[in-house]
mmCIF entry with sequence, helices, sheets and N, C-alpha, C, O atoms, coordinates in Angstrom:
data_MODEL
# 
_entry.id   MODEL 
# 
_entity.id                         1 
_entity.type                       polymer 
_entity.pdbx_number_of_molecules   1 
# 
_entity_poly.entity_id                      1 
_entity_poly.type                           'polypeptide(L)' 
_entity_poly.nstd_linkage                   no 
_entity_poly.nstd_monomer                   no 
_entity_poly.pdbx_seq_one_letter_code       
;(UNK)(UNK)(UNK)(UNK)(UNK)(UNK)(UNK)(UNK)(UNK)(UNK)(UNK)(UNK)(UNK)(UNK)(UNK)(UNK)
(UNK)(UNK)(UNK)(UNK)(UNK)(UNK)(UNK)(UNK)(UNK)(UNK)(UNK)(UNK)(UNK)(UNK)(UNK)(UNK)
(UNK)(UNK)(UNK)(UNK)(UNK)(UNK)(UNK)(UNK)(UNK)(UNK)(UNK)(UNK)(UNK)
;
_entity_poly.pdbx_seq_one_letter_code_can   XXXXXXXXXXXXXXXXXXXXXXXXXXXXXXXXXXXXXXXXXXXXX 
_entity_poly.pdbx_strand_id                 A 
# 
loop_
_entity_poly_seq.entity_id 
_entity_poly_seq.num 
_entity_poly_seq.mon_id 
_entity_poly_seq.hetero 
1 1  UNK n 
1 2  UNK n 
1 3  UNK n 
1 4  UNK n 
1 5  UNK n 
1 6  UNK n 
1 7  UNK n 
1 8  UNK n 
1 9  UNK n 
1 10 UNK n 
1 11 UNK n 
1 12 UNK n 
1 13 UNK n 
1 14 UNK n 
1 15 UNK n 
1 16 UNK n 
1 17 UNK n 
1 18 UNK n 
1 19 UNK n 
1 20 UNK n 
1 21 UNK n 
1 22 UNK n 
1 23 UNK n 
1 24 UNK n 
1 25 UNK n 
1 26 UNK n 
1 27 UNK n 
1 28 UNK n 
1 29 UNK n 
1 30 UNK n 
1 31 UNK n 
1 32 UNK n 
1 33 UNK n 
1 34 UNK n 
1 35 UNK n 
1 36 UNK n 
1 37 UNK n 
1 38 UNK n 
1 39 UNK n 
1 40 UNK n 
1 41 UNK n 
1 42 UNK n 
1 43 UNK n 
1 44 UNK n 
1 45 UNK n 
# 
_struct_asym.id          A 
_struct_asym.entity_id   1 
# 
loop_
_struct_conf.conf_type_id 
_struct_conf.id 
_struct_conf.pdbx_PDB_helix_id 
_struct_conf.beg_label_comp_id 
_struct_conf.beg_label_asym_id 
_struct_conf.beg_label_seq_id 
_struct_conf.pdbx_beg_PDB_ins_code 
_struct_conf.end_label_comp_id 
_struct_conf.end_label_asym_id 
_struct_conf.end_label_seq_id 
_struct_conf.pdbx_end_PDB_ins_code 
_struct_conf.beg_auth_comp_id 
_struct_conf.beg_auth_asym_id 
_struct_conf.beg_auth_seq_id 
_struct_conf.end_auth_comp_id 
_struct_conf.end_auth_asym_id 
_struct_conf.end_auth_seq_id 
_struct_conf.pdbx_PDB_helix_class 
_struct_conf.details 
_struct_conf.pdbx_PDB_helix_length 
HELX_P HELX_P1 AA1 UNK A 2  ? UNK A 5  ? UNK A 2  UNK A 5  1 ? 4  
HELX_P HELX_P2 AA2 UNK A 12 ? UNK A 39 ? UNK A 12 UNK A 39 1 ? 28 
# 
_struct_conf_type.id          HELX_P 
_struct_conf_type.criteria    ? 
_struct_conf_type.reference   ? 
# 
loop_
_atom_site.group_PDB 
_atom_site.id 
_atom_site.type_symbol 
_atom_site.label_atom_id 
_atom_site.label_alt_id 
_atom_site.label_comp_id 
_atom_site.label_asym_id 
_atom_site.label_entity_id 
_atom_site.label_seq_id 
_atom_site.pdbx_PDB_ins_code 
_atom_site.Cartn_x 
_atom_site.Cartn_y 
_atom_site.Cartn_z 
_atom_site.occupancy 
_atom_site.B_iso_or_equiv 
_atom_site.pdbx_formal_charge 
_atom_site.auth_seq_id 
_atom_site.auth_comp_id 
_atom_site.auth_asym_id 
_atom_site.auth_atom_id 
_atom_site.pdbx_PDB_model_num 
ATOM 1   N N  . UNK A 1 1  ? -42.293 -32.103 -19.849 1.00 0.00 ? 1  UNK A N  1 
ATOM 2   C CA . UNK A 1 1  ? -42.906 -30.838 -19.524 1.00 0.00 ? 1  UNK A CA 1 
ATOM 3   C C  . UNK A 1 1  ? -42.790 -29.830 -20.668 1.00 0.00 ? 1  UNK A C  1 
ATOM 4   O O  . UNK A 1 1  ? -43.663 -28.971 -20.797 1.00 0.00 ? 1  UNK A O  1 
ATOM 5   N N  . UNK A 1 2  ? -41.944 -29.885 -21.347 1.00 0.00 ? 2  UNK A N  1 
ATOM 6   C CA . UNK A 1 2  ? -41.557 -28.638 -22.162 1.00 0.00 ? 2  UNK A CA 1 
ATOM 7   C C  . UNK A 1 2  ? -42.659 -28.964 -22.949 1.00 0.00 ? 2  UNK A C  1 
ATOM 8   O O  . UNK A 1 2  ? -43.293 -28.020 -23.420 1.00 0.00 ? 2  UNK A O  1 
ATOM 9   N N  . UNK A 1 3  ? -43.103 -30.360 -23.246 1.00 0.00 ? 3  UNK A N  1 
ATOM 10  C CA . UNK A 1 3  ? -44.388 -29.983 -24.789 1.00 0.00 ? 3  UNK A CA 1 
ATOM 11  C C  . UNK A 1 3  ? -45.358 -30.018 -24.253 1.00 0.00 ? 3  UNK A C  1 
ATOM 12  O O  . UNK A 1 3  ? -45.996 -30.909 -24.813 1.00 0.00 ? 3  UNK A O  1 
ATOM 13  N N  . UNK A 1 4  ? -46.217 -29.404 -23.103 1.00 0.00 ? 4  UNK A N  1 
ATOM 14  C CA . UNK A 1 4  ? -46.561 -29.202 -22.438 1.00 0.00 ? 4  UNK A CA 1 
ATOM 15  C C  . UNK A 1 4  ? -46.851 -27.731 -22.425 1.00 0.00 ? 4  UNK A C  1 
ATOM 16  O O  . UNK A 1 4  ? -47.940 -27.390 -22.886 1.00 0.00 ? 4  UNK A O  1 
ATOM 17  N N  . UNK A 1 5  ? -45.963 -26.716 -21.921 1.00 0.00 ? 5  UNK A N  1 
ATOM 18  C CA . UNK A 1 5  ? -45.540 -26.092 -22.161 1.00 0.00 ? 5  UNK A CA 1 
ATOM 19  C C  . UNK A 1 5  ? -45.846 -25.080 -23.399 1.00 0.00 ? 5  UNK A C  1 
ATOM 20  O O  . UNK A 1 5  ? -46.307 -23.948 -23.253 1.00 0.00 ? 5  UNK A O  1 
ATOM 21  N N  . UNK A 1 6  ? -45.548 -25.616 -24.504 1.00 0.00 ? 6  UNK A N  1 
ATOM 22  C CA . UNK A 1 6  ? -45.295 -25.904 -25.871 1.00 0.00 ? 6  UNK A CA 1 
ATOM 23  C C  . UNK A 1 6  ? -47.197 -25.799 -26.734 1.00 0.00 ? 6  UNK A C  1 
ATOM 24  O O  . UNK A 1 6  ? -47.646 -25.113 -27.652 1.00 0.00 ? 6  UNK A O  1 
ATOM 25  N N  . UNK A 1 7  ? -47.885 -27.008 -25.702 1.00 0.00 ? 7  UNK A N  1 
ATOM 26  C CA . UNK A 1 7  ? -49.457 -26.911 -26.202 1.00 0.00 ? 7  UNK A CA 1 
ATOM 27  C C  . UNK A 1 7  ? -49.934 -25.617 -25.683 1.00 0.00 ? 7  UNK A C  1 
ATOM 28  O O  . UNK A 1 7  ? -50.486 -24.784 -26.401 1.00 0.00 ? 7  UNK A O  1 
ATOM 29  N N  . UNK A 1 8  ? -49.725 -25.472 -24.502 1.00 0.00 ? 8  UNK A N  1 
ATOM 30  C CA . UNK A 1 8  ? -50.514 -24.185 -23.774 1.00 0.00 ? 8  UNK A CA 1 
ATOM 31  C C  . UNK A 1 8  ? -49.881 -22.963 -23.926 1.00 0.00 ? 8  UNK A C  1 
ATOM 32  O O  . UNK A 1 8  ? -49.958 -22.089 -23.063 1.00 0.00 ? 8  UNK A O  1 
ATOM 33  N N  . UNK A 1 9  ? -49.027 -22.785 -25.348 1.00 0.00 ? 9  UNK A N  1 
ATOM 34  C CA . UNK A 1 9  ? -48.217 -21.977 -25.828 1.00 0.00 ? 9  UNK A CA 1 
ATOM 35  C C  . UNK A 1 9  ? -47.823 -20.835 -24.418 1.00 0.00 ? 9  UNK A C  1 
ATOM 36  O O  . UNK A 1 9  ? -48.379 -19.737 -24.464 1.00 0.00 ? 9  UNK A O  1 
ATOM 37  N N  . UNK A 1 10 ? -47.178 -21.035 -23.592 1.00 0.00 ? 10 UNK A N  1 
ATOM 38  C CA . UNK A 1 10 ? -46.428 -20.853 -22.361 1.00 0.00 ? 10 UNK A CA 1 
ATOM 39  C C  . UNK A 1 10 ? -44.891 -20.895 -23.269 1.00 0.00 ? 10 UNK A C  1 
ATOM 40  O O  . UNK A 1 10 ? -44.431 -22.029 -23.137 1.00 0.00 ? 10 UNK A O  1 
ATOM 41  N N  . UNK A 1 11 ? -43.954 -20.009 -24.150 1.00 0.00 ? 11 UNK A N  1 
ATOM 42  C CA . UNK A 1 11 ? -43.381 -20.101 -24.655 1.00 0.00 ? 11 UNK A CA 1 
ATOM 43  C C  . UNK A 1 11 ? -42.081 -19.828 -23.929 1.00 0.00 ? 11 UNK A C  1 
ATOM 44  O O  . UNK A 1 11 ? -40.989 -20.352 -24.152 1.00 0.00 ? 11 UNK A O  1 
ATOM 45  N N  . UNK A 1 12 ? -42.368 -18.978 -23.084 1.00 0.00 ? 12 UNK A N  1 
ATOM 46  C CA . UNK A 1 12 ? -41.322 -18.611 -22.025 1.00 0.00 ? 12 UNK A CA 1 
ATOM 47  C C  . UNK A 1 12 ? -40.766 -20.119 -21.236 1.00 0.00 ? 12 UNK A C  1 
ATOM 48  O O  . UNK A 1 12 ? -39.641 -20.604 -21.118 1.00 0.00 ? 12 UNK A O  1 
ATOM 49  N N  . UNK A 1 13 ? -41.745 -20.446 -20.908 1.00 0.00 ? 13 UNK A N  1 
ATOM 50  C CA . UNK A 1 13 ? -41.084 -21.589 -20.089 1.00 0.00 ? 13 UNK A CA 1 
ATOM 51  C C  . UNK A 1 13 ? -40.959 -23.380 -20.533 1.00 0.00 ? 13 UNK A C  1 
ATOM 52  O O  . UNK A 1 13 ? -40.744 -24.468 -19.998 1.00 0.00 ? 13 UNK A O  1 
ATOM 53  N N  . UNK A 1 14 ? -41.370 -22.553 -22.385 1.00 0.00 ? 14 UNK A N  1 
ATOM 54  C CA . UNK A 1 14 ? -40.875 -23.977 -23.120 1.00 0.00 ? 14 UNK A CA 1 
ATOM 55  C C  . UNK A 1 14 ? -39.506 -23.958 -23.645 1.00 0.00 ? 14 UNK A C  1 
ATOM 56  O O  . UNK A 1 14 ? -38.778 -24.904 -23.942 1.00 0.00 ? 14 UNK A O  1 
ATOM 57  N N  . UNK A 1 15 ? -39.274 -22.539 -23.710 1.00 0.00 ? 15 UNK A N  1 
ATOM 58  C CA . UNK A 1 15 ? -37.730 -21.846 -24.409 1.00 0.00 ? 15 UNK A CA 1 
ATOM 59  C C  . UNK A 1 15 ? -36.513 -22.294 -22.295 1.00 0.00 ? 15 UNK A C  1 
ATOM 60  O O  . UNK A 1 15 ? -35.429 -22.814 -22.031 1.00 0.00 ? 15 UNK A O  1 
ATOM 61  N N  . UNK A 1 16 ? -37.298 -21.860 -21.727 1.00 0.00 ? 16 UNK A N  1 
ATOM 62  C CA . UNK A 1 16 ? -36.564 -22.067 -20.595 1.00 0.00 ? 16 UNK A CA 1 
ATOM 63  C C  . UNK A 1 16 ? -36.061 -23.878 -20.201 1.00 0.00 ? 16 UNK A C  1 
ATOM 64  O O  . UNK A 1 16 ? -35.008 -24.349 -19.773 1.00 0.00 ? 16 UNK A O  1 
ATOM 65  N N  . UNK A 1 17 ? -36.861 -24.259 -20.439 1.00 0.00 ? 17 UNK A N  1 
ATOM 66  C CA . UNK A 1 17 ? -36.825 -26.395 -20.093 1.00 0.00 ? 17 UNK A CA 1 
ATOM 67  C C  . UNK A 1 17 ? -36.210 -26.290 -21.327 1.00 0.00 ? 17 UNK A C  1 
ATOM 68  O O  . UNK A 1 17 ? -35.351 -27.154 -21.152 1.00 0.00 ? 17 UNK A O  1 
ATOM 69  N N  . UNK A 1 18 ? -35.983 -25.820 -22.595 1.00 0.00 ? 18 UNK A N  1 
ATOM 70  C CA . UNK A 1 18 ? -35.255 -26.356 -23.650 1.00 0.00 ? 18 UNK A CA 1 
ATOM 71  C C  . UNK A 1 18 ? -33.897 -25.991 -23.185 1.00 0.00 ? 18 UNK A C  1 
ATOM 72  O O  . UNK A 1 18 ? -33.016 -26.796 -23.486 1.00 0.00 ? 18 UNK A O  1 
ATOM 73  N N  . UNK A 1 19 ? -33.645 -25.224 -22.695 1.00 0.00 ? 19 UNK A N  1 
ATOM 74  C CA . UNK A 1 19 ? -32.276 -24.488 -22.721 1.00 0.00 ? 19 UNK A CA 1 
ATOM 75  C C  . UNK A 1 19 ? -31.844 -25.199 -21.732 1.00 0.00 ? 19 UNK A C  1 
ATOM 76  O O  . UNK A 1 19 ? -30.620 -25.325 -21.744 1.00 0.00 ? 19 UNK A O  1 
ATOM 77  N N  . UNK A 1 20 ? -32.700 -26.018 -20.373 1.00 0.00 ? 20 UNK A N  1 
ATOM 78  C CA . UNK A 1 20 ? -32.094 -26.839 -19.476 1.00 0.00 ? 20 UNK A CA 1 
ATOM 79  C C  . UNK A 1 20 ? -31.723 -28.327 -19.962 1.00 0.00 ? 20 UNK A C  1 
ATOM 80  O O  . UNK A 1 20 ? -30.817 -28.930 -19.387 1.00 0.00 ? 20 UNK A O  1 
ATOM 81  N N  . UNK A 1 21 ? -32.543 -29.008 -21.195 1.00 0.00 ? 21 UNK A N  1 
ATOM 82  C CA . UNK A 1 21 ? -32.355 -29.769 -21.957 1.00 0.00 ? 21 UNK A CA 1 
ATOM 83  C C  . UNK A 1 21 ? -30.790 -29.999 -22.294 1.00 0.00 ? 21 UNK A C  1 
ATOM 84  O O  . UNK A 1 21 ? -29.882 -30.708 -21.860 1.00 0.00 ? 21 UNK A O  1 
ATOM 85  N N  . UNK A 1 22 ? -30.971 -28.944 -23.378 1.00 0.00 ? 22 UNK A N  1 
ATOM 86  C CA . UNK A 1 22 ? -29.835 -28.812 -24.006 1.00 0.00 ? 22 UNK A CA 1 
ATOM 87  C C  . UNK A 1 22 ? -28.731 -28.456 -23.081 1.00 0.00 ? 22 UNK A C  1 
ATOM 88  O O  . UNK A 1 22 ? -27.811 -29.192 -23.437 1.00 0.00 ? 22 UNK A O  1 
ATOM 89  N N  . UNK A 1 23 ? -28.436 -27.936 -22.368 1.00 0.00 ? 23 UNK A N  1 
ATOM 90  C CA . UNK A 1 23 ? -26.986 -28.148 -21.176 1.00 0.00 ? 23 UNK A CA 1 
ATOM 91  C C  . UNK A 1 23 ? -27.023 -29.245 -20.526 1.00 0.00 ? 23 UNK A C  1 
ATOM 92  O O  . UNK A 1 23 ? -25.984 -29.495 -19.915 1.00 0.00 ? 23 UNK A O  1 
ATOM 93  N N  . UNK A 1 24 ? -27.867 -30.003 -20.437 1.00 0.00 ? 24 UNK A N  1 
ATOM 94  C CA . UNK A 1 24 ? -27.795 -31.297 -19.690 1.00 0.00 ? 24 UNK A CA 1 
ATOM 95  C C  . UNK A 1 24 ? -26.961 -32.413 -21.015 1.00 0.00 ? 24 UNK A C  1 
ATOM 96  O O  . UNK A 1 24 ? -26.037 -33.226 -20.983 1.00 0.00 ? 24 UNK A O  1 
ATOM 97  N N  . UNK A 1 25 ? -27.881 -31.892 -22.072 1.00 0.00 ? 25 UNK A N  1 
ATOM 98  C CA . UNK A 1 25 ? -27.526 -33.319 -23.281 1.00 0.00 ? 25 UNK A CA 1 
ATOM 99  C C  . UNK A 1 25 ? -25.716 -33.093 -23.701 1.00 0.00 ? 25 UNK A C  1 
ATOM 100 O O  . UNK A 1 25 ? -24.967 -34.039 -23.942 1.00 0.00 ? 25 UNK A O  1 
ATOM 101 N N  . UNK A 1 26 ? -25.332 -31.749 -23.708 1.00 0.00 ? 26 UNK A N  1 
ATOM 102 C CA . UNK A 1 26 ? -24.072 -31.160 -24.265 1.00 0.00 ? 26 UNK A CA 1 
ATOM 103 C C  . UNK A 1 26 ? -23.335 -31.675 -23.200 1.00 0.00 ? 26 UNK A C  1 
ATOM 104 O O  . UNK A 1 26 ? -22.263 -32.164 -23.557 1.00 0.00 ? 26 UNK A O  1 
ATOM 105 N N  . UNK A 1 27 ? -23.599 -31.726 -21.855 1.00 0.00 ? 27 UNK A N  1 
ATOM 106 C CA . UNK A 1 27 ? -22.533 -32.188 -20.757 1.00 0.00 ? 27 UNK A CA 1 
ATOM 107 C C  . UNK A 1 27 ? -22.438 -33.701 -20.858 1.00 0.00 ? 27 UNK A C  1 
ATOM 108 O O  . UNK A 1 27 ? -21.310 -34.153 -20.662 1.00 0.00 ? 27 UNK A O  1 
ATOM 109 N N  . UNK A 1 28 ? -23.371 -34.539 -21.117 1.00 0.00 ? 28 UNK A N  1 
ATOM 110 C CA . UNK A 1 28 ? -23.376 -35.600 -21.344 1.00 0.00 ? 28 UNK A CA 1 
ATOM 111 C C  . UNK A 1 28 ? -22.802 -36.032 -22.492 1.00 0.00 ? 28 UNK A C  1 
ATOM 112 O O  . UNK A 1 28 ? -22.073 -36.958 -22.138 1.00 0.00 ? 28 UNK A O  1 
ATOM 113 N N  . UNK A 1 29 ? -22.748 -35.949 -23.191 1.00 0.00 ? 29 UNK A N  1 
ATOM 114 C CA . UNK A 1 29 ? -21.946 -35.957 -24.701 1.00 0.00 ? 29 UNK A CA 1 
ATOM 115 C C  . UNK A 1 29 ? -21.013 -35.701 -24.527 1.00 0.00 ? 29 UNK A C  1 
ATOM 116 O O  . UNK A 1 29 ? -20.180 -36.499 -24.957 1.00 0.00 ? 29 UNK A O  1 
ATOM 117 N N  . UNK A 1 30 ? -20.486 -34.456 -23.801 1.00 0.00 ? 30 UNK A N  1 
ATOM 118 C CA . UNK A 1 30 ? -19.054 -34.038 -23.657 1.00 0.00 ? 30 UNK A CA 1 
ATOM 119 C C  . UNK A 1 30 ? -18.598 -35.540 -22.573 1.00 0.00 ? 30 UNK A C  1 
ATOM 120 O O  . UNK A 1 30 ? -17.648 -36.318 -22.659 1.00 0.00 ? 30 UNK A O  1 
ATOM 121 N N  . UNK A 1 31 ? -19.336 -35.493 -21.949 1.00 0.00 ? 31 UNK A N  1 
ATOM 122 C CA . UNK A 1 31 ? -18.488 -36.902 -20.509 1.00 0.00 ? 31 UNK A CA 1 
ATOM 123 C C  . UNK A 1 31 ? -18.318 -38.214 -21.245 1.00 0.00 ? 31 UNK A C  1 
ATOM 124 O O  . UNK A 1 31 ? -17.556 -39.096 -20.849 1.00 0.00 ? 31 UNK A O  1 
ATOM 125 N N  . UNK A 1 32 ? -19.263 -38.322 -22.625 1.00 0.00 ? 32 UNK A N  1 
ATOM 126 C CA . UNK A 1 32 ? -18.820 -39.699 -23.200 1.00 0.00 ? 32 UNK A CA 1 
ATOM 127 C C  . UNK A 1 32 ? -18.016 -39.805 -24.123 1.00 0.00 ? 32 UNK A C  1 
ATOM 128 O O  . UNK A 1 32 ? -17.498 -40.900 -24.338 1.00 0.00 ? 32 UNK A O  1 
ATOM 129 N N  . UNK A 1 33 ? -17.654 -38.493 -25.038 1.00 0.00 ? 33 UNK A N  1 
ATOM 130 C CA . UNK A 1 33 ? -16.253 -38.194 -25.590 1.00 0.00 ? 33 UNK A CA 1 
ATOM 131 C C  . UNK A 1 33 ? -14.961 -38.016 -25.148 1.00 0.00 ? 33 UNK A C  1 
ATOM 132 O O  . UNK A 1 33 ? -13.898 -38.335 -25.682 1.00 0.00 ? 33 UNK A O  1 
ATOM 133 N N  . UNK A 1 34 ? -15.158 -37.543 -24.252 1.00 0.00 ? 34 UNK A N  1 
ATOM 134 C CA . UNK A 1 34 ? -14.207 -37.291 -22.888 1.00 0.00 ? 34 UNK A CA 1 
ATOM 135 C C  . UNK A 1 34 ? -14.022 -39.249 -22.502 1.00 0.00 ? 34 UNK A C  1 
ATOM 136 O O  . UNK A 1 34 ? -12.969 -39.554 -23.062 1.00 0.00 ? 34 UNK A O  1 
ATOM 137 N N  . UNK A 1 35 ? -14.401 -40.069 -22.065 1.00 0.00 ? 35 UNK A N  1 
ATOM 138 C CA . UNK A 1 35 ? -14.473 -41.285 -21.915 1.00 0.00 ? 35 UNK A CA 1 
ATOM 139 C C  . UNK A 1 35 ? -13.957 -42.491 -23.341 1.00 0.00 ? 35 UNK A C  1 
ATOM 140 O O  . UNK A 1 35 ? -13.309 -43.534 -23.269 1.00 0.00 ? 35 UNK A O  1 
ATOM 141 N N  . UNK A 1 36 ? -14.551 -41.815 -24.505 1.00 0.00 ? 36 UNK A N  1 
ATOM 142 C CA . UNK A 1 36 ? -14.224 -42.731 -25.686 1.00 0.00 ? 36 UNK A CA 1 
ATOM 143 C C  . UNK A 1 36 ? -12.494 -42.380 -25.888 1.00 0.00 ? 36 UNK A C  1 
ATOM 144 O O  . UNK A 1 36 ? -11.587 -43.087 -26.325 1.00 0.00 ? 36 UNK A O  1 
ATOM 145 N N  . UNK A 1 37 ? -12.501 -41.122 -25.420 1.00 0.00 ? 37 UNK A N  1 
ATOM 146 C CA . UNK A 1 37 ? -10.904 -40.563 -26.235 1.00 0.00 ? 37 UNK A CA 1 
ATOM 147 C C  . UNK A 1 37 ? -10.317 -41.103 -25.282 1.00 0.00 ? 37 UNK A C  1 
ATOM 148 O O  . UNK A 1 37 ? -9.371  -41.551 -25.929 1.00 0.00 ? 37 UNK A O  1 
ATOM 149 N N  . UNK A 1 38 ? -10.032 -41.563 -23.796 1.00 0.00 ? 38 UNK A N  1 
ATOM 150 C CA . UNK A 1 38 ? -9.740  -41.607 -23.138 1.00 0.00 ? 38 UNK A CA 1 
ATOM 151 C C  . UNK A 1 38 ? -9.131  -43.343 -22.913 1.00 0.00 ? 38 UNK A C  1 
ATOM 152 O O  . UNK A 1 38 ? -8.073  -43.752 -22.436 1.00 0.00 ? 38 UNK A O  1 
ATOM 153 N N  . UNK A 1 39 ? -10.333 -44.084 -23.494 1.00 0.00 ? 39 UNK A N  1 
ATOM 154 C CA . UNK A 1 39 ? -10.421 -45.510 -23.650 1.00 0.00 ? 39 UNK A CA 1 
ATOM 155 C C  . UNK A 1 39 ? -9.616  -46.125 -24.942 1.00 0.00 ? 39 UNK A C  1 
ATOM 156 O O  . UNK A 1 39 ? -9.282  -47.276 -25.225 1.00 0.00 ? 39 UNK A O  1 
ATOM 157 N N  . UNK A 1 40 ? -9.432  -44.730 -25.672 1.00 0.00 ? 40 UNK A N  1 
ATOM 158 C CA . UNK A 1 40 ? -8.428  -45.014 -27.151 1.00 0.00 ? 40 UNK A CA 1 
ATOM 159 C C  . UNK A 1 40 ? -7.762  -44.094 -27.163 1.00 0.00 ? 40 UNK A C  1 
ATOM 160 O O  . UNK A 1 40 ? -8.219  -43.190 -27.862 1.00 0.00 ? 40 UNK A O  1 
ATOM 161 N N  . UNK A 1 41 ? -6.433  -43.795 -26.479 1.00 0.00 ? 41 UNK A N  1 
ATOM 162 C CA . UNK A 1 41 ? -5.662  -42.636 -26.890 1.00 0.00 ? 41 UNK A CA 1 
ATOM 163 C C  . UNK A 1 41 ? -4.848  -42.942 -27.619 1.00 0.00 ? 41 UNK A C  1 
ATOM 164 O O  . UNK A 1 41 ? -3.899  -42.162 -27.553 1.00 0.00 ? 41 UNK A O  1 
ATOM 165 N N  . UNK A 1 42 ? -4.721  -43.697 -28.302 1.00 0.00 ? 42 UNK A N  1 
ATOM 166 C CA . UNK A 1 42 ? -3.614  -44.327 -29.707 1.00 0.00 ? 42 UNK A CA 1 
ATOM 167 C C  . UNK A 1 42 ? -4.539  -43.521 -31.174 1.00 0.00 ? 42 UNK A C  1 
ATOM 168 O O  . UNK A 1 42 ? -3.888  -43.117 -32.138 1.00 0.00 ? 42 UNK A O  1 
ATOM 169 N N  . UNK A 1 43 ? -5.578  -43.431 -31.144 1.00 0.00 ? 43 UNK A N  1 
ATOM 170 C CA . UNK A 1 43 ? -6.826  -43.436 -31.849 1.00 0.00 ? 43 UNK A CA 1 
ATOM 171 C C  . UNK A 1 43 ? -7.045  -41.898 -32.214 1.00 0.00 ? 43 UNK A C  1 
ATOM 172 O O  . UNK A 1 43 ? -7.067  -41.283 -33.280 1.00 0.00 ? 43 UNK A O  1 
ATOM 173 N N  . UNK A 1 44 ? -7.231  -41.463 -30.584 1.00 0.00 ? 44 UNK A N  1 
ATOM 174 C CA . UNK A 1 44 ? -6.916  -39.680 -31.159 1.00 0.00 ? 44 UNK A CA 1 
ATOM 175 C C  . UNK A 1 44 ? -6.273  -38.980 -30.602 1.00 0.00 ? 44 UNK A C  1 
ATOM 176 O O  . UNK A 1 44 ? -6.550  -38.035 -29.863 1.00 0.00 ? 44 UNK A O  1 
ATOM 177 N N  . UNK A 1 45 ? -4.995  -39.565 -31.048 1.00 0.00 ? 45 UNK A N  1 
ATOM 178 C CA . UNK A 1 45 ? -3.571  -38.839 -30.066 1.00 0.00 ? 45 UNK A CA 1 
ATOM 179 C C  . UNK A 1 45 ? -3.027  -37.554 -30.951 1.00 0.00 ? 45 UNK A C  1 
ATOM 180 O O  . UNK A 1 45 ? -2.083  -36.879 -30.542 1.00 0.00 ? 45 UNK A O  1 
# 
C-alpha cells in the first residue's frame, strides 16, 4: 500500500504506513537478536 500511496502522491499516508513499517521491522529484529544472544550467551556475555 504505501507505494501506492507514494504514486497518487497521498504523502501523508505514505509517511504514515512507513512509520508502521518501520516499528514492525525494528520489533522484529529486536526479537531475533534478543533470540541469537540468547542461543549464544558464551558469545556475548
Amino acid at each position: 500500500m504505501e507505494a501506492v500511496f507514494m504514486i497518487q502522491m497521498d504523502y501523508k499516508k505514505d509517511i504514515a504506513i512507513y512509520d508502521e513499517i518501520e516499528e514492525q521491522v525494528l520489533e522484529m529484529s529486536d526479537a531475533i537478536t534478543y533470540a541469537i544472544v540468547k542461543q549464544f550467551p558464551g558469545v556475548f556475555g
